[in-house]
C-alpha positions as CSV (number, residue, x, y, z in Angstrom):
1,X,-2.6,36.9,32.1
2,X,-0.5,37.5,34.9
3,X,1.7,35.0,34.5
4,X,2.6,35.8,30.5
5,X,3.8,39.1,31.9
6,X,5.8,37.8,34.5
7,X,7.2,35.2,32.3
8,X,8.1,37.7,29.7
9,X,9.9,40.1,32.2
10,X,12.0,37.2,33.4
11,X,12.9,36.3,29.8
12,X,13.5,39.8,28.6
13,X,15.6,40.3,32.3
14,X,17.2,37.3,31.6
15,X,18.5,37.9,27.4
16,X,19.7,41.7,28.6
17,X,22.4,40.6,30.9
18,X,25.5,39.8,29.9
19,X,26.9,36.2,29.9
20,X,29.0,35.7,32.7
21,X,27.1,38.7,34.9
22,X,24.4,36.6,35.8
23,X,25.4,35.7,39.0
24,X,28.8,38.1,39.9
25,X,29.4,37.7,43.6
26,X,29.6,41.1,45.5
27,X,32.2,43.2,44.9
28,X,33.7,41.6,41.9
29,X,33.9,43.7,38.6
30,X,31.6,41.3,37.4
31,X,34.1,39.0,35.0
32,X,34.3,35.3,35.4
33,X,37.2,33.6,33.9
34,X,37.2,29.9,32.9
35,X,40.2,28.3,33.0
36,X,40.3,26.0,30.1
37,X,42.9,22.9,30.3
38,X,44.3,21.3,27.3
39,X,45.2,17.7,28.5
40,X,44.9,14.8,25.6
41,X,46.1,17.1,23.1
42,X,48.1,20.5,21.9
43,X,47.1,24.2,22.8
44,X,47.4,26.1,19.9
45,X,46.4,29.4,18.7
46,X,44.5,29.0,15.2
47,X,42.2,32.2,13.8
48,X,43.2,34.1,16.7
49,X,41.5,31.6,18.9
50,X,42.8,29.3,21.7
51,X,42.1,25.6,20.3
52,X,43.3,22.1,21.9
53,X,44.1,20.4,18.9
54,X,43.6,16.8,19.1
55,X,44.2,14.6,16.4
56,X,41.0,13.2,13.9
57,X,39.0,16.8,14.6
58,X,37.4,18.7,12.2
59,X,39.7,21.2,10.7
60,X,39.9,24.0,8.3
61,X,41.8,23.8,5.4
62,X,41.8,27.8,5.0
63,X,44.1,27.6,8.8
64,X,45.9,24.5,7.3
65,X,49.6,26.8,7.3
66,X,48.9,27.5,11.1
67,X,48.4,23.9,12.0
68,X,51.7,22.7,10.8
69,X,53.4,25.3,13.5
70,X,52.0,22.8,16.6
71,X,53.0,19.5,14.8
72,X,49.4,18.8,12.7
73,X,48.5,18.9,9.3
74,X,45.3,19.3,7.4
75,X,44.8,16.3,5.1
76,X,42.9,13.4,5.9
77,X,39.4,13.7,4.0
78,X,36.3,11.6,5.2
79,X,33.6,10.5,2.5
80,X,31.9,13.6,3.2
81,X,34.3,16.1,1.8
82,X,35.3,16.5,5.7
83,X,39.1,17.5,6.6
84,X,40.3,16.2,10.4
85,X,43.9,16.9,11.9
86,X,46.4,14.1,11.3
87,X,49.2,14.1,14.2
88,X,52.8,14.7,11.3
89,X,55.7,12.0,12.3
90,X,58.7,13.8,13.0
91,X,61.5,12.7,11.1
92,X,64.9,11.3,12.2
93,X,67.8,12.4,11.9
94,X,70.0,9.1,10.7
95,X,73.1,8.6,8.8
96,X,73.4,9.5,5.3
């Protein structure tokens, strides 16, 4: 018996802190920062959120105006009804 009570103050402890909180060091305000590198593909900023945009993801074709700004576009459809990013080819500028 005493353990289910100790087990559910530890789990009820444990869901009311906040993520990141859990284990502040002294004297910090208590906010952990993850520094997030973007290194096979493209940061980009799509629905407000920071993305690294890599080419065959999964992507939204509601957001497909907002890809096109970091060189992607919306398009290729898998056999599931699935969209994924295709990298666009940037066109050259050649004699006429």
């Amino acid at each position: 018996m005493l353990r289910v009570i100790t087990l559910i103050a530890i789990t009820t402890a444990l869901l009311l802190l906040p993520a990141g909180q859990a284990m502040a060091a002294p004297g910090s305000e208590g906010t952990v920062q993850i520094a997030k590198k973007c290194k096979r593909g493209k940061k980009a900023k799509i629905g407000g959120k920071t993305k690294c945009l890599i080419a065959g993801q999964y992507c939204s074709r509601k957001k497909r105006k907002q890809y096109v700004k970091y060189g992607f576009s919306c398009s290729k459809k898998d056999k599931k009804g699935r969209y994924h990013l295709v990298k666009k080819k940037k066109k050259k500028k050649g004699k006429r």
